[in-house]
N, C-alpha and C positions, 0 to 999 in steps of 0.2 A: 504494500500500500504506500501509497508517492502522497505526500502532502503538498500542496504550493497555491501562489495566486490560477485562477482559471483559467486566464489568458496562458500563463507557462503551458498549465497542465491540456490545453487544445494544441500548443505548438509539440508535445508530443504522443497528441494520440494520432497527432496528424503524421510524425516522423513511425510509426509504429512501436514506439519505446512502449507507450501503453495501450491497453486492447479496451479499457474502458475508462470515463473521464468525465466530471461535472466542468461543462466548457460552457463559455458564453453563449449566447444565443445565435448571434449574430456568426458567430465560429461552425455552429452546426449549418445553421443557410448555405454559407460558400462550401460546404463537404458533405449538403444532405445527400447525395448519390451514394455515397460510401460511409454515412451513419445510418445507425439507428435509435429511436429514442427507447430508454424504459420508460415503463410505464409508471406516472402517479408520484414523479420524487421530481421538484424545480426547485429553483430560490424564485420567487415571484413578490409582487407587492401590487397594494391596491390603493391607489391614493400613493399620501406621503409618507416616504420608508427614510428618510433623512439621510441616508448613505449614498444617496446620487445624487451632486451639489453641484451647479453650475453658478460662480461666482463672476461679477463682471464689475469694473467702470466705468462704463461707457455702457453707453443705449444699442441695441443689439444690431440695429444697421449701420455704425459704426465702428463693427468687429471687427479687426482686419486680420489677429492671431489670437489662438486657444492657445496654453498651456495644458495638456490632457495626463493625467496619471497616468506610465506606462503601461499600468495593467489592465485599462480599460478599454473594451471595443466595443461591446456589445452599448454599452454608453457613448461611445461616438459617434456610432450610426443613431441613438435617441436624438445625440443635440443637433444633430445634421438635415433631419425629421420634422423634430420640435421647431425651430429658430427658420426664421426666412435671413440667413446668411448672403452677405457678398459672395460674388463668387471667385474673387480673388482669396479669397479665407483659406487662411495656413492653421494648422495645426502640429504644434511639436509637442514629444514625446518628455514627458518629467519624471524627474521621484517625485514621489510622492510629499509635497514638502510646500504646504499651500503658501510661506511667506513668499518662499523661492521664486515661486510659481506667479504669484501676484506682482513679485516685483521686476520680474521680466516683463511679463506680459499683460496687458488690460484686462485678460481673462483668463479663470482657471476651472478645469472640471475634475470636480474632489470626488473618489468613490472609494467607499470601504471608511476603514477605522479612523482613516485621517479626518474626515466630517465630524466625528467625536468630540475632535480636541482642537476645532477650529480657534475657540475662543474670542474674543471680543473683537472684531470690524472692524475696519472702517466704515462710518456710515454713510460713504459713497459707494460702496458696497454693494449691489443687488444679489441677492442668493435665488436663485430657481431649484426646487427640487425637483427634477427629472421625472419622479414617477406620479409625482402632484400633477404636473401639466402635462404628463400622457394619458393620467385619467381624467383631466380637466377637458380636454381636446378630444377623446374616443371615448371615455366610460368606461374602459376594458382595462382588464388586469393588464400588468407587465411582464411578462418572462427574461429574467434576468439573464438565467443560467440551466439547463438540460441536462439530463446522466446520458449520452451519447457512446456507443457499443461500434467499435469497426467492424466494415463488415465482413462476413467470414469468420470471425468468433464467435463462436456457440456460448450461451448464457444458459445454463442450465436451470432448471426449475427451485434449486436447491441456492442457487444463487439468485435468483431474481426476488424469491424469499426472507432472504438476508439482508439485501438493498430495503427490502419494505420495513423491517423489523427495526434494521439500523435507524432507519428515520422515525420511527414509531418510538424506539427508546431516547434517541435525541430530546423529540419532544417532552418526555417524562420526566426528563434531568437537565431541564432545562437551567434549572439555575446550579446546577452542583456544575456544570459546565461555564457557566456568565463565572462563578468564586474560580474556577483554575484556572481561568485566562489571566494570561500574562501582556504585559505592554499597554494598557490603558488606564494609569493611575491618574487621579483626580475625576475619571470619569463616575460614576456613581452606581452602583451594583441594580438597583434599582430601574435604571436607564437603560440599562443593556440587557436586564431580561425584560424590559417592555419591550425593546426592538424586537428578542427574538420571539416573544410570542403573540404581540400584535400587527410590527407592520411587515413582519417577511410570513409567506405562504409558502408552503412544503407539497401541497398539491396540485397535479398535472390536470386537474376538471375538467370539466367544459369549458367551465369563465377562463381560464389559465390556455387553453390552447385553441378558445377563441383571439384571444389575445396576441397568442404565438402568429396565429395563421396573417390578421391583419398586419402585425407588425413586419411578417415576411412580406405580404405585398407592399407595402409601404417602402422596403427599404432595395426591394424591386424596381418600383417604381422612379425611387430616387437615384437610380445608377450606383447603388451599395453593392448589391449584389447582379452577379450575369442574368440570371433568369430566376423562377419561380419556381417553387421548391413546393415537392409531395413530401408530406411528413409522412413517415415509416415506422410504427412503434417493433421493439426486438419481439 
């Protein structure tokens, strides 16, 4: 079992290092021919999940560069989506490191723990949160992240059982898991099991891959990806 950010862990289910992998969403699109999804296990959110942060100076047809967390994609195809952008707009690749990131560039997009420990603004500031203004805009859940299976690797019944169970006990220990984490001091224990048991979703539904389906044509649409993708559950 490989631990790492999502975006790592798609660049090697894609090199065949691994036969299966919770990858961005946007990662499964450009490789649906050669994924498959399981069934019933995402990171999703409905409304505002606070971990997809688009912070700006400037008023948004005035963008001319993003600063993007390097481990976001599936997030970069949202704010490319979301935002009526110039079409000169650059985006470079960061650490994660919002002062870094704001003080290069007029705008930065925060995903993951770093949103946490933002702290205090400047109050020319605009903060978007990503999954606020996709269900602002469509109504429909988000799909973050997918368990995507290469294909030609057989998943066995005894394994596809396990992935269920896993997430089934996740949620049960929910907080004995918020108490072991490491790296987010001053954040409050409190805060981090609201996130994880109110604004992330653990289920592939209907509302969840209604969401999936328009967010593919959407990012179709926008020249994201070549074509339009059949989802294939393992």
């Amino acid at each position: 079992m490989v631990t790492d950010s999502p975006a790592s862990l798609a660049d090697r289910l894609q090199s065949g290092d691994l036969d299966l992998a919770m990858i961005p969403t946007v990662e499964y699109f450009r490789s649906a021919d050669r994924y498959r999804i399981v069934p019933n296990a995402c990171i999703a959110s409905r409304g505002p999940v606070g971990t997809v942060l688009f912070l700006t100076k400037k008023p948004i047809s005035e963008i001319s560069s993003i600063a993007a967390d390097i481990r976001s994609r599936t997030s970069v195809a949202l704010l490319q989506i979301l935002f009526p952008f110039s079409s000169d707009l650059s985006i470079h690749p960061f650490l994660p490191d919002p002062k870094t990131m704001l003080a290069d560039h007029s705008s930065a997009l925060i995903i993951g723990d770093s949103a946490f420990t933002l702290g205090d603004l400047d109050p020319n500031v605009t903060v978007y949160d990503l999954s606020a203004e996709w269900f602002r805009h469509t109504g429909k859940t988000f799909v973050h992240a997918v368990v995507a299976l290469r294909q030609g690797v057989v998943l066995r019944s005894a394994q596809k059982n396990f992935i269920q169970n896993s997430k089934l006990e996740g949620l049960r220990r929910i907080k004995e898991i918020v108490r072991a984490h490491k790296g987010l001091s001053g954040v409050s224990l409190e805060m981090l099991e609201g996130y994880l048991e109110n604004k992330i979703k653990y289920n592939l539904d209907q509302e969840a891959m209604e969401g999936l389906i328009h967010f593919s044509n959407l990012c179709y649409e926008h020249g994201i990806i070549p074509k339009k993708i059949s989802t294939k559950f393992v």
